[in-house]
C-alpha positions, 0 to 999 in steps of 0.5 A: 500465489496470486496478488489481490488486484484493484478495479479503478474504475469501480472501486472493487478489489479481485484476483482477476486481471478484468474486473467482473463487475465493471470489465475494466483492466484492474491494477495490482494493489500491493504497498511499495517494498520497504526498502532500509537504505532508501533516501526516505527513510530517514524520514519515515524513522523520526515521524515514527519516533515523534508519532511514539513519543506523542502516545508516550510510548518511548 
């Protein structure tokens, strides 16, 4: 399965490792893996129980 890429010097998402537009290099365009042990997510918990809260959801 191939990951969608990035052009950075276009702005052009491709599937191929140089953009056809522009013939830059692209980047692969994939969030960071979400990881429920990392030092962060403590963090990204209580935003998003604030954020709930606020839309009277919880």
């Amino acid at each position: 399965m191939r990951k969608i890429r990035f052009c950075t010097g276009c702005d052009k998402y491709t599937l191929m490792e140089k953009c056809p537009v522009c013939g830059n290099e692209t980047v692969i365009n994939s969030p960071q893996r979400y990881l429920k042990d990392e030092e962060i997510s403590k963090y990204r918990r209580e935003i998003k129980r604030k954020v709930l809260r606020e839309k009277g959801i919880i």
